[in-house]
C-alpha positions in Angstrom: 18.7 14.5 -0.9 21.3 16.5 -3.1 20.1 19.2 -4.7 22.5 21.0 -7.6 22.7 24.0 -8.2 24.8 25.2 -11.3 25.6 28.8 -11.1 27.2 29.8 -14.8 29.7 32.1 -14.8 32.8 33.4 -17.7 34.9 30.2 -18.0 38.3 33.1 -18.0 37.6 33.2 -14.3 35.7 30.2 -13.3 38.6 28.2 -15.0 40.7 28.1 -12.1 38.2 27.4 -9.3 38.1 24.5 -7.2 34.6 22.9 -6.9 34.0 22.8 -2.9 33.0 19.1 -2.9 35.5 17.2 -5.0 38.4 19.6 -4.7 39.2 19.4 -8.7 39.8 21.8 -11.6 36.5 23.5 -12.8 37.4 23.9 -16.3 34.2 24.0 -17.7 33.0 27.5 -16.7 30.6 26.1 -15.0 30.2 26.0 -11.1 28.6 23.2 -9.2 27.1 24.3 -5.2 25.6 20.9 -3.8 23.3 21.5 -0.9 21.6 19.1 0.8 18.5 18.9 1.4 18.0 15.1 3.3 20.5 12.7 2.7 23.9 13.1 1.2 23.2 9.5 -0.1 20.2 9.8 -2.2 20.7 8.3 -5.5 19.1 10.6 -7.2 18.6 14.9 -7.6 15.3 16.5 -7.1 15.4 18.2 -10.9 11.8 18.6 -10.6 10.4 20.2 -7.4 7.2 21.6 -9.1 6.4 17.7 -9.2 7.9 16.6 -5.7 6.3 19.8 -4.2 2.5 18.0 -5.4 3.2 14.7 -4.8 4.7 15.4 -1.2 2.0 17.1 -0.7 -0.7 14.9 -1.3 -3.4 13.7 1.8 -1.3 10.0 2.4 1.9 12.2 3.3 0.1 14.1 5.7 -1.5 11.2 6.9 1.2 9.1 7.3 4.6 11.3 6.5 7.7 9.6 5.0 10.9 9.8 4.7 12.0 7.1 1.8 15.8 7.0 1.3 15.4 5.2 -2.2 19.3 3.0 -1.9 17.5 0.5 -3.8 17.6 3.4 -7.2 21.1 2.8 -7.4 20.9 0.0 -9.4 19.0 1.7 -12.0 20.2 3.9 -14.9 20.8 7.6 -13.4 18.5 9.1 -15.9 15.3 6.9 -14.6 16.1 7.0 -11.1 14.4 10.4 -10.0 10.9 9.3 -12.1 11.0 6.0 -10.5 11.2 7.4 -7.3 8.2 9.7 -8.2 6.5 6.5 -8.9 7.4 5.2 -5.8 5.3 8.1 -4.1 2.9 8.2 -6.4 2.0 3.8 -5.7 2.6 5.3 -1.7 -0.4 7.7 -2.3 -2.6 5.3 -4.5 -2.4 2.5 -1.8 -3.1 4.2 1.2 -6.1 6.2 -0.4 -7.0 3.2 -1.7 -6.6 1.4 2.0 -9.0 3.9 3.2 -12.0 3.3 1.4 -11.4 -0.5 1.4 -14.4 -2.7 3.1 -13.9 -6.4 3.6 -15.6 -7.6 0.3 -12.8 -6.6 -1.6 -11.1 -9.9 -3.2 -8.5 -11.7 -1.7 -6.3 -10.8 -4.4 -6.7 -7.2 -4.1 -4.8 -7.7 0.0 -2.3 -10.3 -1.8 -1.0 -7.7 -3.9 -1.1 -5.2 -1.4 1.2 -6.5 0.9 3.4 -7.9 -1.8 3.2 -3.8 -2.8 4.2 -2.7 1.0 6.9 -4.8 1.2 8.5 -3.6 -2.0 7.8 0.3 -0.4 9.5 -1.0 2.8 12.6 -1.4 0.6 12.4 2.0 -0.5 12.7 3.2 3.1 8.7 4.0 3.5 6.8 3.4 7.0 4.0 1.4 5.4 3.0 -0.2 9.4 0.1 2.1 9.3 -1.2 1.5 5.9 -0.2 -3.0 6.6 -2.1 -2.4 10.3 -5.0 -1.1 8.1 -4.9 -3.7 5.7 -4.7 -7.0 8.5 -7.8 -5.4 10.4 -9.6 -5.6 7.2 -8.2 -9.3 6.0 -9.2 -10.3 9.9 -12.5 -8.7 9.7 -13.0 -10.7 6.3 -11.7 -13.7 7.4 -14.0 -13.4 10.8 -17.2 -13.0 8.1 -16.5 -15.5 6.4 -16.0 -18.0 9.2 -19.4 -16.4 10.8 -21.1 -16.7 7.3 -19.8 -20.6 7.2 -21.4 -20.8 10.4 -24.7 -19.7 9.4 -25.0 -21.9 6.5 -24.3 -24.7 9.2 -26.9 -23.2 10.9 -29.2 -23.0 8.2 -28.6 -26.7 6.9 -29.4 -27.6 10.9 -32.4 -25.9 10.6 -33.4 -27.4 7.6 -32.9 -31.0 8.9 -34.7 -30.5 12.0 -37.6 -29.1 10.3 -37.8 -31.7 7.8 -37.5 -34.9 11.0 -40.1 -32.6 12.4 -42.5 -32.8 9.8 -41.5 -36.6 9.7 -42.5 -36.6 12.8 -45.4 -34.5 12.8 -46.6 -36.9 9.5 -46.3 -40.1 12.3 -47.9 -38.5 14.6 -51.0 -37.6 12.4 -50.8 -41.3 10.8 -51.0 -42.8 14.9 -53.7 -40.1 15.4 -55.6 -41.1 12.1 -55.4 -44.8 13.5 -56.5 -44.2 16.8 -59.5 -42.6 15.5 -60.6 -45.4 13.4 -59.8 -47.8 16.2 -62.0 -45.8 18.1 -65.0 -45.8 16.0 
């Protein structure tokens, strides 16, 4: 990450600096200090660390910490590309909180979009194997209900045929029974 840090001064004597990183003519009076702060890549300066400071510090980053590099930004317009990456975190935190309360009756849907979500993360440079691991126990444990739920309704239609033969059954036996007592008397 870049950070800048203007530092205004009298253009008279800030006129003839050099700026440290590019090596030109500061003729603006103003002078630029870049530190950085994680990647000299980053498409984007932190301009609002009240904001980063809350969303970095949210329970998924402590949970499963990131590092996102955000290349992908650079296609976007400069002005959007700190709020989208905000966004970014903010979609992060959402879907692993909402990963955590999950139980397997949620709709299939809700796991489609999910992963379709992760993968667009992954572009982003976030570690989402945690949050996907999460999400194919769940779609297994659903998919292993719904097979043993398929097999119970087998079951139950079984059951429901033999006990219907058996009261066939049971009915020809009581008709024999009724005949062999009137044979017999």
């Amino acid at each position: 990450m870049i950070y800048v840090k203007l530092v205004l001064g009298n253009p008279a004597e800030t006129a003839n600096q050099q700026n440290e990183v590019t090596g030109t003519q500061v003729e603006t009076g103003v002078t630029v200090n870049i530190e950085q702060q994680d990647s000299p890549d980053s498409p984007f300066v932190k301009s609002y660390p009240e904001i980063w400071q809350k969303v970095e510090s949210m329970d998924a980053f402590r949970r499963y910490p990131q590092k996102p590099h955000f290349y992908p930004l650079v296609k976007c317009g400069e002005l959007s590309r700190e709020s989208l990456a905000i966004a970014k975190m903010l979609t992060f935190a959402s879907l692993v909180e909402k990963t955590s309360k999950l139980n397997i009756e949620v709709p299939d849907d809700f796991f489609d979009s999910s992963f379709q979500e992760l993968g667009d993360l992954e572009t982003f440079g976030f570690d989402v194997k945690g949050v996907r691991d999460r999400l194919n126990s769940l779609l297994e444990m659903k998919v292993q209900l719904g097979q043993f739920q398929d097999k119970s309704k087998e079951v139950e239609i079984q059951i429901a045929e033999q006990t219907q033969e058996r009261k066939k059954h049971n009915e020809k036996i009581s008709g024999v029974a009724k005949q062999i007592k009137d044979l017999q008397d």
